[in-house]
C-alpha positions in Angstrom: 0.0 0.0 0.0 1.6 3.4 -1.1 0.7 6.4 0.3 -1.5 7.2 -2.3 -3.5 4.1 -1.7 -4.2 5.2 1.8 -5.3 9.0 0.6 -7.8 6.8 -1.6 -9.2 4.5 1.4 -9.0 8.0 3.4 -11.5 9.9 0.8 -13.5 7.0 0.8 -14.4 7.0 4.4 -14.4 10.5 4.3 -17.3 10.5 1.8 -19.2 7.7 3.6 -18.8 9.7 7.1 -21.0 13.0 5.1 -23.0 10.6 3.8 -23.8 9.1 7.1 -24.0 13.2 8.5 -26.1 14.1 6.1 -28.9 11.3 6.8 -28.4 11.7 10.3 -29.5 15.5 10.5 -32.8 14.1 8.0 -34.4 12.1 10.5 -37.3 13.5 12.4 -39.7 10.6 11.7 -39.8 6.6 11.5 -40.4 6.6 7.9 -37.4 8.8 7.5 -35.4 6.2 9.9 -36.3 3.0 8.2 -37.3 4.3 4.8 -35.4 7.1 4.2 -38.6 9.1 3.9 -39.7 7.6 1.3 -38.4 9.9 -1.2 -35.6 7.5 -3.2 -35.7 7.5 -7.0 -35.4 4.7 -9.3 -31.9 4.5 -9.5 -30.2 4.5 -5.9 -33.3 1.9 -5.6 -31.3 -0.4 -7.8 -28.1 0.6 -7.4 -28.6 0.1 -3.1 -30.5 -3.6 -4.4 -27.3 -4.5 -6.3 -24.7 -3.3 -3.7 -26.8 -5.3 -0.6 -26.9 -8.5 -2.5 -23.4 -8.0 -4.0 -20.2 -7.9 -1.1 -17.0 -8.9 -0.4 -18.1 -12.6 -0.1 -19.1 -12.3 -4.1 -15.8 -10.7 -4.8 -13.7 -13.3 -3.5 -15.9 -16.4 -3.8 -17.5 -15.8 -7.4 -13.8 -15.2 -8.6 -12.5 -18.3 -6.9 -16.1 -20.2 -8.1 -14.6 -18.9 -11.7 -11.1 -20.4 -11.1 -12.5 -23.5 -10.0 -16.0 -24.1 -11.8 -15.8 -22.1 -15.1 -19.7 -20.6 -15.5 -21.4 -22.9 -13.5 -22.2 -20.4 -10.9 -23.5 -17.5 -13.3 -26.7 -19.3 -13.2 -27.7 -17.9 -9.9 -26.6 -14.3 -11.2 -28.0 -14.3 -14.6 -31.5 -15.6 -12.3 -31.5 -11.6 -12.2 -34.8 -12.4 -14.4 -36.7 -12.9 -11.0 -36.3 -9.1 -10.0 -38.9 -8.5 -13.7 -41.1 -10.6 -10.8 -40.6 -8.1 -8.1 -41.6 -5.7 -9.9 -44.6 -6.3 -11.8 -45.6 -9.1 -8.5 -44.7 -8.1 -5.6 -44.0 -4.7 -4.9 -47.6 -3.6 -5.9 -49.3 -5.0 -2.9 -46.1 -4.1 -0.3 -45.7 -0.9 -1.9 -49.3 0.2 -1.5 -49.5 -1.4 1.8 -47.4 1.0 3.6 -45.3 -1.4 5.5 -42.3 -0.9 6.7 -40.6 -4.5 6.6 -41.7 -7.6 5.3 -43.0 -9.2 9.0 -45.4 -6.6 9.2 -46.7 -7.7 6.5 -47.1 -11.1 7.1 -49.0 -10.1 10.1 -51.5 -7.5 8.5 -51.9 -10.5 5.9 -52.6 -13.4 8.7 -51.7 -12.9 12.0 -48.8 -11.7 14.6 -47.7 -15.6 14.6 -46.2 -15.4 11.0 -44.6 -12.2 11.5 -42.5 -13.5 14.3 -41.8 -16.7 12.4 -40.5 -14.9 9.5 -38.7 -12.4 11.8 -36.8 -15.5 13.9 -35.9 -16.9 10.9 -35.0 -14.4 9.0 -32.3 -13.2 11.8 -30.8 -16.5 12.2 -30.2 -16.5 8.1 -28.9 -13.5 8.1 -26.1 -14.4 10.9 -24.9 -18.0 9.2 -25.8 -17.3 5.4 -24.9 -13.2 5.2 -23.4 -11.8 7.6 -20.8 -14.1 8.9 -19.8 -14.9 5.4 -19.5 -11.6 4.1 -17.9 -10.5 7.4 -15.1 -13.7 6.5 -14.7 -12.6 3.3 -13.8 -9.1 4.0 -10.8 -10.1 7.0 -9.9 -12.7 4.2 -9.0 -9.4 1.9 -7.5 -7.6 4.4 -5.5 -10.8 5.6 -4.6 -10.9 1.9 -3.6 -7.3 0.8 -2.5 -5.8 4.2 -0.8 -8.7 5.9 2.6 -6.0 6.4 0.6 -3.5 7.5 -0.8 -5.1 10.7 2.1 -7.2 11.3 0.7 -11.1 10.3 -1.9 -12.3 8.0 -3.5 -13.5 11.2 -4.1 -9.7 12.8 -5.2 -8.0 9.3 -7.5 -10.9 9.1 -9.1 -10.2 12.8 -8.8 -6.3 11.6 -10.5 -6.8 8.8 -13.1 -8.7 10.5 -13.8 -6.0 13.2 -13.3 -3.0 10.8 -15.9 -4.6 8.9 -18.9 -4.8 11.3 -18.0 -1.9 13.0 -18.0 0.3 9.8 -21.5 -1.0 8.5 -22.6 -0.5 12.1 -22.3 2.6 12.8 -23.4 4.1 9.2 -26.7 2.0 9.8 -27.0 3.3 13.2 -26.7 6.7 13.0 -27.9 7.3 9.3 -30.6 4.7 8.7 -31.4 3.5 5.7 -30.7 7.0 3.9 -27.4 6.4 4.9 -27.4 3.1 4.0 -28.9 3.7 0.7 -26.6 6.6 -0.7 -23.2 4.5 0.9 -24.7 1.6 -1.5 -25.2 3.8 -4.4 -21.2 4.8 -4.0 -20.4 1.1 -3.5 -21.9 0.2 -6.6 -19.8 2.8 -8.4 -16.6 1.7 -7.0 -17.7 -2.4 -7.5 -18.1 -2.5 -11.2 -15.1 0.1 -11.5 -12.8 -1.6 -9.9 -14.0 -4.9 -10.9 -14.0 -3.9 -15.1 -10.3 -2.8 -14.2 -9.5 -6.4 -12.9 -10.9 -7.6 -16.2 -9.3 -5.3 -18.6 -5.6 -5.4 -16.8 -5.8 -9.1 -16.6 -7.0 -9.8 -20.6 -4.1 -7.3 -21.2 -2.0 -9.4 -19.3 -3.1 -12.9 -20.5 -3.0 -11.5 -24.0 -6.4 -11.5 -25.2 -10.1 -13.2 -24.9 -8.8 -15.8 -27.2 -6.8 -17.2 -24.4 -9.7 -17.3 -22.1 -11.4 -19.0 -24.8 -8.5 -21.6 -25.3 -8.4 -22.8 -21.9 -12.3 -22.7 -21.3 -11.9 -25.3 -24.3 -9.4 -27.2 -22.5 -11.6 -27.4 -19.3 -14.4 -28.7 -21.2 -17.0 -29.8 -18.6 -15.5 -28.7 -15.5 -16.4 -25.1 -17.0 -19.4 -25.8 -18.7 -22.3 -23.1 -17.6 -24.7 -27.0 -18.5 -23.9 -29.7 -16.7 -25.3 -33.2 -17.1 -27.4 -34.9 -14.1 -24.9 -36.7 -13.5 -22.6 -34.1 -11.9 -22.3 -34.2 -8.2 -22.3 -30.4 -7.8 -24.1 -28.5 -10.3 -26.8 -30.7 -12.3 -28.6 -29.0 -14.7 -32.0 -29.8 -13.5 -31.2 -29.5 -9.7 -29.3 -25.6 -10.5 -32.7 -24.6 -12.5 -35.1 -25.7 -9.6 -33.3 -24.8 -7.0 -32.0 -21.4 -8.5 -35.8 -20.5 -9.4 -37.3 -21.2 -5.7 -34.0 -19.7 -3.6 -34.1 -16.9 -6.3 -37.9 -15.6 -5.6 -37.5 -16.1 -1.8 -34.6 -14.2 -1.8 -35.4 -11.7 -4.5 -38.5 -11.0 -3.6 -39.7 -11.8 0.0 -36.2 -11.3 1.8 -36.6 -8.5 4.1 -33.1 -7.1 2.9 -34.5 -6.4 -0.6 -37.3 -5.8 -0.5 -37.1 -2.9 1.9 -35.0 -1.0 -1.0 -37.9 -0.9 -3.2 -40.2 0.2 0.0 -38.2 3.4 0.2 -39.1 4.8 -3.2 -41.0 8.3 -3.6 -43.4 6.3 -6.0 -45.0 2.8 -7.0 -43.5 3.4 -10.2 -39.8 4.2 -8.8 -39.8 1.1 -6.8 -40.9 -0.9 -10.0 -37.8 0.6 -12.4 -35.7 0.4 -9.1 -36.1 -3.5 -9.2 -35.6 -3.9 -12.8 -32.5 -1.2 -12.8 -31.3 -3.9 -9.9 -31.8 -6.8 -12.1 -29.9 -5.2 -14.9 -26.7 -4.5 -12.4 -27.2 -7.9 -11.1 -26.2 -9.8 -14.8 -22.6 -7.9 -14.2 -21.1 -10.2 -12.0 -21.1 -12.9 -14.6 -18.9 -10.9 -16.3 -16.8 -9.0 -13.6 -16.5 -10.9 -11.0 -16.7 -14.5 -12.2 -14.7 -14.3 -15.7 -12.2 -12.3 -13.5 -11.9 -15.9 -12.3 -10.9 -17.6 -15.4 -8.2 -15.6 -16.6 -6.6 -16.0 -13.1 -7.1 -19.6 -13.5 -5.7 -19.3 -17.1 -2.5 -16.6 -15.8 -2.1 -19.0 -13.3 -1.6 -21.9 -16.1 1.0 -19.6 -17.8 2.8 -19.6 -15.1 1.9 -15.6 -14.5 0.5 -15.5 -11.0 0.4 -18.7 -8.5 -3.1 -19.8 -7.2 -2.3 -21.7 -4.1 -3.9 -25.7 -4.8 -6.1 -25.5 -1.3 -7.1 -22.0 -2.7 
């Protein structure tokens, strides 16, 4: 890290602490708390539903999903199709029902039994299918980039961990979902940036698409985006079932969506929101998992070194 990488990380912060200032000094009311007032347009909408679903656990484990498995996972990102089902759906009836999360809706729908169900559940998802994970991945970045800096790869990796929650804490504390919202929005920026970099500096230093090409060829079925039944991991009709159900619970019932698309100044923002979402949400394939491939392929050329328990 040079000195001019830490001015960068430094601005960053700094933007996301007058973020976080400026929602803070906005809220006067609940609705401004937990739906920023209900005054988003469209495009944060999408933006903030691409940057929640998207985090440093996609980063890292997409691109080493690409190293290992080709295209196999892009069906669960190119299932971005579900989000056209948000819109058109489901966000009419929680839209227009004024609710502020998704267990309150449950219970104006049946009763207050479902909306503690869905709210017990939902937590303990959240801990062992989000949050730890995304937590992990961001110490396993810092115990990968800033392993000097903090003395061992053991301590940037508990730094990381901390720095982590306590960051995303205290902007969703103080600013509510404003804040959260508007940090997303810049997130998003920064994501695909950063990640269309990785692709173009590592094609220019692979030598082409053509070499991507030659050792997708070479892989054959352990890169194939279809798999036959037979494969232990990613069958072709298991991935389509499973992607379609996990993909319009999550899409469109998960409380960490959905809420987005709640905080829009109209029913029609919230509807472009979700399908400006789904749009962001067919990058990855390209960004983040093909990233991947031409490590895997550098790697084979003897370029970079991709550990074999990586």
């Amino acid at each position: 890290m040079t000195v001019l990488d830490w001015l960068i990380v430094a601005a960053y912060f700094g933007i996301l602490a007058a973020i976080v200032w400026w929602s803070s000094r906005r809220i006067k009311t609940s609705a401004d708390y937990f739906l920023a007032g209900r005054e988003v347009g469209f495009f944060v909408v999408g933006a903030s539903i691409f940057a929640s679903n998207i985090g440093s656990e996609h980063i890292v484990g997409l691109a080493g999903s690409g190293a290992a498995n080709g295209l196999a996972q892009a069906h669960w990102e190119l299932h971005a199709w579900v989000l056209v089902l948000l819109a058109w759906v489901f966000v009419p009836f929680y839209y227009r029902s004024g609710v502020f999360t998704m267990p309150e809706f449950l219970e104006r729908r049946f009763d207050a039994r479902a909306r503690w169900i869905l709210s017990i559940v939902s937590l303990v998802a959240y801990v062992f299918t989000k949050v730890s994970v995304t937590v992990y991945a961001g110490a396993l970045v810092f115990r990968t980039l800033l392993a000097d800096v903090f003395g061992s790869p053991d301590e940037a990796f508990w730094v990381g961990a901390i720095v982590t929650v306590l960051a995303t804490g205290v902007y969703t504390i103080l600013g509510g979902l404003r804040a959260v919202v508007y940090t997303e929005v810049l997130q998003t920026g920064l994501l695909i940036l950063g990640s269309v970099l990785i692709t173009v500096f590592g094609l220019s230093a692979l030598g082409g698409w053509e070499e991507v090409r030659e050792v997708a060829r070479l892989q054959g079925e352990r890169w194939a985006l279809w798999r036959s039944n037979a494969d232990p991991v990613f069958p072709w009709l298991g991935v389509m079932i499973s992607s379609v159900v996990t993909g319009i619970w999550y899409w469109c019932t998960d409380q960490y969506i959905v809420q987005r698309t709640l905080a829009a100044r109209s029913l029609q923002d919230a509807r472009r929101g979700a399908l400006w979402g789904g749009f962001l949400k067919v990058w990855p394939v390209f960004i983040f998992l093909v990233p991947g491939m031409i490590g895997y392929a550098l790697h084979l050329k003897g370029v970079i070194r991709i550990p074999e328990d990586a």
